[in-house]
C-alpha positions as CSV (number, residue, x, y, z in Angstrom):
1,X,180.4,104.8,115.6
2,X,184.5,104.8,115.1
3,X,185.8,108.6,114.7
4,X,187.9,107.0,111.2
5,X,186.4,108.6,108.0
6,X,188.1,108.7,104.8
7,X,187.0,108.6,101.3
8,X,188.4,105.7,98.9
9,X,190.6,107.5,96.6
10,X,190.8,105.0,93.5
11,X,194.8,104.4,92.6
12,X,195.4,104.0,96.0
13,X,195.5,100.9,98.3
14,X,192.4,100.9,100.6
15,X,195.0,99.8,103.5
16,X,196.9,102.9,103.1
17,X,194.4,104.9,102.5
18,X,192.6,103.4,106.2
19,X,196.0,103.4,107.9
20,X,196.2,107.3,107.5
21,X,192.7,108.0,108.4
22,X,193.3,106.0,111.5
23,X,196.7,108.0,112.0
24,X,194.9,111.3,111.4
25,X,192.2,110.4,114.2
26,X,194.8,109.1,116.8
27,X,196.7,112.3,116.1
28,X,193.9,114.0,116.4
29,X,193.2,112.9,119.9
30,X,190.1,111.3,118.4
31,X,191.2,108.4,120.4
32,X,193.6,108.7,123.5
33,X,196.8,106.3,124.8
34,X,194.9,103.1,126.3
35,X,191.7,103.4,125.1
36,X,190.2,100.3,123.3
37,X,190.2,100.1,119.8
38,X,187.2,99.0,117.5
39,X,187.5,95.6,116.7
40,X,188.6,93.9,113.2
41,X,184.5,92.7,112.7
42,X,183.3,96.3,114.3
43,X,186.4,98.2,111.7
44,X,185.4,96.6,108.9
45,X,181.9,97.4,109.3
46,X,181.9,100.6,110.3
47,X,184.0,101.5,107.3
48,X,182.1,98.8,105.1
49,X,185.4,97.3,103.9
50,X,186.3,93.7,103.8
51,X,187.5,91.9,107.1
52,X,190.8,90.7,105.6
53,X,191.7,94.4,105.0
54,X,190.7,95.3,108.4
55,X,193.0,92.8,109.7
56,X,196.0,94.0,107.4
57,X,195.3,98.0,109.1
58,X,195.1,96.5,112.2
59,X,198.4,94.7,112.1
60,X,200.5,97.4,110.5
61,X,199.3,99.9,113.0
62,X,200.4,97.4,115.7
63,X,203.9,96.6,113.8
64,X,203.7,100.3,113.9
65,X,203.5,100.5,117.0
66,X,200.2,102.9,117.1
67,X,198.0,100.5,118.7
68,X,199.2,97.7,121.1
69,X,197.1,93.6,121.4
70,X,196.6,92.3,124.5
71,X,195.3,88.9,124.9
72,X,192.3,88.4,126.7
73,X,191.7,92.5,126.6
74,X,192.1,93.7,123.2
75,X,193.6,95.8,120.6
76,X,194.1,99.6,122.4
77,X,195.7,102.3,121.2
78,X,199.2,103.2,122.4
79,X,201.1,106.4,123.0
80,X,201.4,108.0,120.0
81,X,204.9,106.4,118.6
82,X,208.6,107.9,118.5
83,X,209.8,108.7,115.3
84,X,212.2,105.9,114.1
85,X,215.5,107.0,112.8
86,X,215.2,108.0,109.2
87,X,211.3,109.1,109.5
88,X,211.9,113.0,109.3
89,X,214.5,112.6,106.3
90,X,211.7,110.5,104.8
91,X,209.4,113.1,105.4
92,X,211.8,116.1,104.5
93,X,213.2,114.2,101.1
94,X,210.9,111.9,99.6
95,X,207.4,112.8,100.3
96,X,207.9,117.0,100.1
97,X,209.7,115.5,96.6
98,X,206.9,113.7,95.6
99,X,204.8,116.8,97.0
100,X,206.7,118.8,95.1
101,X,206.7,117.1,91.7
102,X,203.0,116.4,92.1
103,X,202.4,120.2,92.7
104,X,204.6,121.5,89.7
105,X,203.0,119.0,87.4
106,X,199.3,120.7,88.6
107,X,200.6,124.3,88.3
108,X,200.5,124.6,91.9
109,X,202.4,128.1,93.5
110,X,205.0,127.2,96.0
111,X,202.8,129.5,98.9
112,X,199.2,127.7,97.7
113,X,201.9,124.6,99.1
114,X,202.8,126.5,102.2
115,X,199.0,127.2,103.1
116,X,197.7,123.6,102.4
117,X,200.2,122.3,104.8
118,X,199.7,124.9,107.3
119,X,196.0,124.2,107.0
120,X,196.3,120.8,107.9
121,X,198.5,121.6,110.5
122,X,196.3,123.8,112.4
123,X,193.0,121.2,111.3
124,X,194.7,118.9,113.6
125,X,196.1,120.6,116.3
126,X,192.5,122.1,116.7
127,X,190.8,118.8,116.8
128,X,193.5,117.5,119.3
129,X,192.8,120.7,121.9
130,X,188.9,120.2,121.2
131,X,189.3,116.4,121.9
132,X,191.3,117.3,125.0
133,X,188.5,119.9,126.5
């Protein structure tokens, strides 16, 4: 059984939403640098969505560089990628805006912000040290 859960969001592209569930678990340590990778047939399902949308994940996390193919072995999943040149502005600048906006339009306080994200934060740096132990 793949570690990958997620819950279809509607308003959102099932690829995107599958992408960051599979980013969460490699982050996570849910899978490690090398291992293999389910397959498109075994992805799609385990996660009961349609092959062709497996394929898409699949070939975005490889363009991605998050998983690597190699003929005759397999999809595996590769060492957790560099951050290109213009990811952390994108971070810092368009998603915190669209964070931002999203939580001012809810009535969200700035430090309920500041303890969701540090939530996470620690959600996955516990489930990488328990996947390392």
């Amino acid at each position: 059984m793949t570690p990958i859960r997620f819950a279809l969001r509607p308003g959102k592209p099932i690829v995107e939403q599958v992408i960051f569930a599979v980013q969460r678990a490699l982050l996570s340590g849910e899978y490690r640098p090398g291992q293999a990778f389910p397959s498109i047939r075994t992805l799609a399902a385990e996660l009961k969505i349609h092959p062709n949308t497996a394929h898409k994940v699949v070939q975005r996390l490889i363009q991605e560089r998050w998983l690597e193919a190699h003929p005759g072995i397999g999809t595996v999943v590769a060492e957790l990628p560099r951050a290109r040149a213009g990811d952390r502005q994108r971070l810092l600048q368009e998603q915190v805006e669209q964070l931002v906006v999203e939580g001012r339009r809810v009535g969200v306080r700035l430090q309920d912000i500041v303890e969701a994200v540090s939530r996470e934060w620690s959600k996955i740096d516990q489930a990488r040290e328990a996947n390392e132990s």
